[in-house]
N, C-alpha and C positions, 0 to 999 in steps of 0.2 A: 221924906228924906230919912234914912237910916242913921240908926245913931252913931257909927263907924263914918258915915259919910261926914254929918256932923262935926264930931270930933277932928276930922282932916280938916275940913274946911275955916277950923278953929285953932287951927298948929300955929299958920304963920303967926299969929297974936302972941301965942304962950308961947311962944318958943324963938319969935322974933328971927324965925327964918324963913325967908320968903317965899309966898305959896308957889313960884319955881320951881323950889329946892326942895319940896315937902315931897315925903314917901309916895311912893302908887299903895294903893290900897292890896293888902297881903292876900294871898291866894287862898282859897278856902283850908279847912283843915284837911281834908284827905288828897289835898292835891300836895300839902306839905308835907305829914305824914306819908304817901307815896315816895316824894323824893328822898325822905329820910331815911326811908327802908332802901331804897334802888342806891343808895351812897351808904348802906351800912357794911362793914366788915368782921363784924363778930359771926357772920351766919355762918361765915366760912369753916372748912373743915381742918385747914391749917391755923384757923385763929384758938379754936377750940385745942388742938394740939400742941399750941407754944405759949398761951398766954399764961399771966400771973395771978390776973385776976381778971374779971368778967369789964371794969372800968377801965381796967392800966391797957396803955399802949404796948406794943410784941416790942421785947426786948432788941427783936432782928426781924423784920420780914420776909414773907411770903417772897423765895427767890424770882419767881414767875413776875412779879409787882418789878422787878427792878430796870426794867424796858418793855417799850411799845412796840411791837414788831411793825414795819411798813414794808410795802414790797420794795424799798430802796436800804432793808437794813433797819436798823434799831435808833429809838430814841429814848432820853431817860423817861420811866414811868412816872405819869403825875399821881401814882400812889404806892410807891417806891418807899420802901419799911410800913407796908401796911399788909392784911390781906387780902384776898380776892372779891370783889365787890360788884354787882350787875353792872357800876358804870366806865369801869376796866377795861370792855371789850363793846358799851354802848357809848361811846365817847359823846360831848356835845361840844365845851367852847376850853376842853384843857390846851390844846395845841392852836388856840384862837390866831390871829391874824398881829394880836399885838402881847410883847410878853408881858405885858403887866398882867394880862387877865389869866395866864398860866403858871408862869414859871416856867417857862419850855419852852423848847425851842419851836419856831413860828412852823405847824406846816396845817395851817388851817383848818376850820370850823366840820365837823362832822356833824351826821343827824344820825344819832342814836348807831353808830357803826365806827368800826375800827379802821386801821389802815392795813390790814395786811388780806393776804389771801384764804389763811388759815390762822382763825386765833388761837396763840399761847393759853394751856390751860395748866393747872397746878399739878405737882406730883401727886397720882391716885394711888403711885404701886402696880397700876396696872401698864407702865412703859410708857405711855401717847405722852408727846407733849403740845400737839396740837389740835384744835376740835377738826373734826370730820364734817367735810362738807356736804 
């Protein structure tokens, strides 16, 4: 038994909540570190452009951030006053099935993909506002 195993299997006691309710065991470091980088928005080109400083949040966001494009029309972005981030346009559970787990409005679970046909991408300068398929 590993000592991470251990210690779980020793929560309900110290902690007096029942081994039910006890955590799953955390996912290794580069699968958290991956996610952290795939949800990060400093890499952006508009973050680097507007920010104040490398920690502070953008005074205004990233206009592209402020809806989700679908082929029925726009929803608001679940990273709306942020900037441009891999999981913007690789969606998983922001538009979930219930809005607790969003904040937006219900239009269901995605796998690593957007709702539209063409996704919104950020002002280059170079005119596109949508990626080329």
């Amino acid at each position: 038994m590993s000592l991470s195993a251990l210690l779980l299997s020793l929560l309900p006691f110290l902690t007096g909540v029942p081994a039910a309710e006890a955590p799953a065991e955390l996912d290794p470091p580069e699968i958290r570190i991956g996610e952290a980088l795939f949800m990060e928005t400093r890499f952006a080109e508009y973050f680097a452009e507007h920010m104040t400083g490398i920690n502070e949040p953008l005074v205004h966001g990233d206009p592209v951030m402020d809806a989700t494009a679908t082929t029925n029309g726009a929803l608001p972005g679940p990273f709306r006053g942020k900037s441009m981030n891999c999981r913007a346009c690789h969606l998983v559970d922001e538009f979930a099935s219930t809005p607790e787990q969003s904040g937006a409005p219900q239009a269901g679970m995605r796998t690593y993909a957007d709702f539209a046909q063409r996704s919104s991408i950020p002002d280059r300068g170079d005119g596109l506002t949508h990626a080329i398929g």
